[in-house]
C-alpha positions as CSV (number, residue, x, y, z in Angstrom):
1,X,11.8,-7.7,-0.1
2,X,15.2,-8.0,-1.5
3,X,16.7,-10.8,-4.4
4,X,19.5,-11.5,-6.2
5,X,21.0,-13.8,-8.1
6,X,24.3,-15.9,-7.5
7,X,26.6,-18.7,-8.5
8,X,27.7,-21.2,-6.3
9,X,31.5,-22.0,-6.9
10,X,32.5,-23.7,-4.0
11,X,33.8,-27.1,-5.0
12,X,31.2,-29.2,-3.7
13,X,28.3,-26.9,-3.9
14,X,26.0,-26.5,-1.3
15,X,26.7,-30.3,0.1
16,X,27.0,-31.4,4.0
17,X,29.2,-29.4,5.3
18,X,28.8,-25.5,3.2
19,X,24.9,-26.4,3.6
20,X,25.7,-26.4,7.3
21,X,27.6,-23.4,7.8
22,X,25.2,-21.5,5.3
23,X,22.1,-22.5,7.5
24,X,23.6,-21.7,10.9
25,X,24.2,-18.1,8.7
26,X,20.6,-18.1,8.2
27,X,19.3,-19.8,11.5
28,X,19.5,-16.3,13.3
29,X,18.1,-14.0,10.9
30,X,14.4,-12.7,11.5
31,X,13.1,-12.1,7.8
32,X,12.2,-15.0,5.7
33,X,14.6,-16.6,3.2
34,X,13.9,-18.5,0.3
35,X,16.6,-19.6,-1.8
36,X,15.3,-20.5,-5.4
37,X,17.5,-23.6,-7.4
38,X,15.9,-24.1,-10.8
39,X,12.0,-25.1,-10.1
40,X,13.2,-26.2,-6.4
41,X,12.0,-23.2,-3.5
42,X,13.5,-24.3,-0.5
43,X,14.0,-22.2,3.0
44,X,17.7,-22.7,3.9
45,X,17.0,-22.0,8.0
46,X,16.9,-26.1,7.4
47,X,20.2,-27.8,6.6
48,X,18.3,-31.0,4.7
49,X,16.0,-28.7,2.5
50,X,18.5,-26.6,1.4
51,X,20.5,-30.4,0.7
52,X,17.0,-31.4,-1.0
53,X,17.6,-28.7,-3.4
54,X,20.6,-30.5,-4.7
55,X,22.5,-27.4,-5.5
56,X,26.0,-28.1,-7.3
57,X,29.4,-25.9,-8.3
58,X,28.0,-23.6,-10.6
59,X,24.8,-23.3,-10.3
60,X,23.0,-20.5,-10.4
61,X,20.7,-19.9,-7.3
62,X,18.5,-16.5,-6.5
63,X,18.4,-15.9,-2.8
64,X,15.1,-13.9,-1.9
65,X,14.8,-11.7,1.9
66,X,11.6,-10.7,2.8
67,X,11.2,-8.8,6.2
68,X,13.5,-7.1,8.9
69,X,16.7,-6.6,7.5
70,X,15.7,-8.1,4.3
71,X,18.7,-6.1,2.4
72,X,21.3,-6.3,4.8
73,X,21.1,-10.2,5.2
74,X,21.1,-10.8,1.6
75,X,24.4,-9.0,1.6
76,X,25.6,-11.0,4.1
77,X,24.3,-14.5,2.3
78,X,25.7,-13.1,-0.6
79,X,29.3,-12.6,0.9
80,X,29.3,-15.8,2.3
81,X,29.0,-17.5,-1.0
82,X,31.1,-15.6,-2.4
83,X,33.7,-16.2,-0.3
84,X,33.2,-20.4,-0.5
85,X,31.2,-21.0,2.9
86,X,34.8,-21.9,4.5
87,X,35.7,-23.7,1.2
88,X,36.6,-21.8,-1.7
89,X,36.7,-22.7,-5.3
90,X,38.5,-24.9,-7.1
């Protein structure tokens, strides 16, 4: 198992379109994900639970691997919110 914690700082969070390309990230991926939002654990393999968890610019969000290349595809989740899901900050 692998976790760490994050801040989302894309402009519009993790809305339509960043919860989209985030989920086709994840889709792939053989170990489990769970991303955890305040008291919300959602699995963001599906684009309208990880919507459901209502996640906004800066909030802070743990992302949790468990499984086959549990560390490795944290990095990568991590990267991709770090680099704005093909949005950036603002």
């Amino acid at each position: 198992m692998a976790s760490a914690k994050i801040v989302v700082m894309n402009k519009s969070g993790l809305h339509l379109r960043p919860a989209t390309e985030f989920s086709k990230l994840c889709a792939p991926m053989k170990c489990d994900i769970t991303i955890v939002a305040g008291e919300k654990r959602v699995n963001p393999k599906s684009v309208l639970m990880l919507m459901s968890a209502g996640i906004s610019k800066g909030t802070e969000i743990e992302i949790i691997t468990e499984g086959e290349d549990a560390e490795a595809n944290l990095q990568i989740l991590l990267d991709a919110i770090k680099g704005g899901l093909g949005e950036g900050e603002e």
